[in-house]
N, C-alpha and C positions, 0 to 999 in steps of 0.2 A: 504494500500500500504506500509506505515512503516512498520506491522508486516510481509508481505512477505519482504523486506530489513533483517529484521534482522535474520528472520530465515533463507534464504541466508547465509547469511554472517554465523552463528552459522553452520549452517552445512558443508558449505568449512572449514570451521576454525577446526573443531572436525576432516575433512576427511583427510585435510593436516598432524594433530597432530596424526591421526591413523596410514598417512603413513608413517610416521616418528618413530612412535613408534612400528609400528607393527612387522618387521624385529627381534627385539630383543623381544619383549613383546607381541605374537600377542594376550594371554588374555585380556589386558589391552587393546589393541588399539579397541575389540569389543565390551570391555566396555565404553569405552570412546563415540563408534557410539553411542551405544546402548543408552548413559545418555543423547546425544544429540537429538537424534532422541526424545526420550521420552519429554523431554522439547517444542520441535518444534510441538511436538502433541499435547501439553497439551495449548501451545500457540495458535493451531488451531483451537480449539475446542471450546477454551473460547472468541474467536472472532466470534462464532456463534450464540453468544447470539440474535444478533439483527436481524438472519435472523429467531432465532425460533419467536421472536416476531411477526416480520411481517406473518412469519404463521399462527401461530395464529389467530390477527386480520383479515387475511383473509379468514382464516375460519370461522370465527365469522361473518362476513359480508355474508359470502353464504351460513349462516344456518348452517354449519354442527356443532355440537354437537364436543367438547373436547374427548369423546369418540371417534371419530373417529380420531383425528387428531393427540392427544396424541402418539396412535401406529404406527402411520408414523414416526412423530420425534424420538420415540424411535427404530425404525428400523433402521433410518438412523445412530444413535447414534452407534447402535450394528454393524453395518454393517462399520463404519468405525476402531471402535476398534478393530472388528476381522482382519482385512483387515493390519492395522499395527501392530497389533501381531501377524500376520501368517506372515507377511513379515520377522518381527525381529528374528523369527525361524527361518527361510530359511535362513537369515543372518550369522545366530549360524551356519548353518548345521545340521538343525536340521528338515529335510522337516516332518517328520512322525508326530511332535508334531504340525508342520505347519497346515498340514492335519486335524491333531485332532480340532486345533482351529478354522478352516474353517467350518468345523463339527458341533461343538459345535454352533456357532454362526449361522448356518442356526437353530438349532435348538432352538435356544432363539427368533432369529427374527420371528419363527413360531407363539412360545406361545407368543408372542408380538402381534401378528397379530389377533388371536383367538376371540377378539372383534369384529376387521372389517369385520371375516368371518360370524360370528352371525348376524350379522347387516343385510350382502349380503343374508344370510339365510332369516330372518326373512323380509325383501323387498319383496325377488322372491315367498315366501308362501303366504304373506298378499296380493300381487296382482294377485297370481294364479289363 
């Protein structure tokens, strides 16, 4: 609950200073979002330690194998970084490269995945 407080407060405080500076500077005032926003993410993310854990362990309790569970968390991991880099594009004005990044990260979440598909493979054959 503290780190939503601050990242609150860190993002009105940058959007305030953006629009203040933006009129004369509007380079500066995208980057000023753009430092925040990156911060607020990096704050986000690293507060998710304790929910990979609990993944984890509770995969660990219903049997499934790190194999399988690893490429979830790392989908979810790719799925958010595309997700605020495609945003921060679109921010820029910059939708094409948005696109690209939207793109790109369906295709990394794919080969991310390519374990669990083997896996769903290798299931529906052995009990065919």
């Amino acid at each position: 609950m503290e780190l939503l407080w601050k990242c609150a407060a860190l993002g009105i405080t940058a959007s305030l200073l953006g629009l203040a500076v933006g009129k004369e500077r509007g380079e500066q005032a995208l980057l000023l979002g753009m430092a925040a926003a990156a911060m607020i993410f990096v704050s986000a993310v690293q507060s998710l330690g304790e929910t990979e854990a609990l993944l984890r362990r509770a995969g660990e309790r219903a049997g499934l194998t790190s194999a399988l569970t690893i490429p979830v968390l790392k989908s979810l991991g790719l799925a958010l970084l595309g997700r605020f880099s495609a945003d921060l594009c679109r921010d820029a004005g910059q939708a094409l490269a948005a696109h690209a990044v939207e793109l790109a990260c369906a295709c990394a979440v794919l080969c991310v995945s390519l374990p669990l598909l083997q896996s769903l493979l290798q299931l529906v054959f052995d009990y065919a």
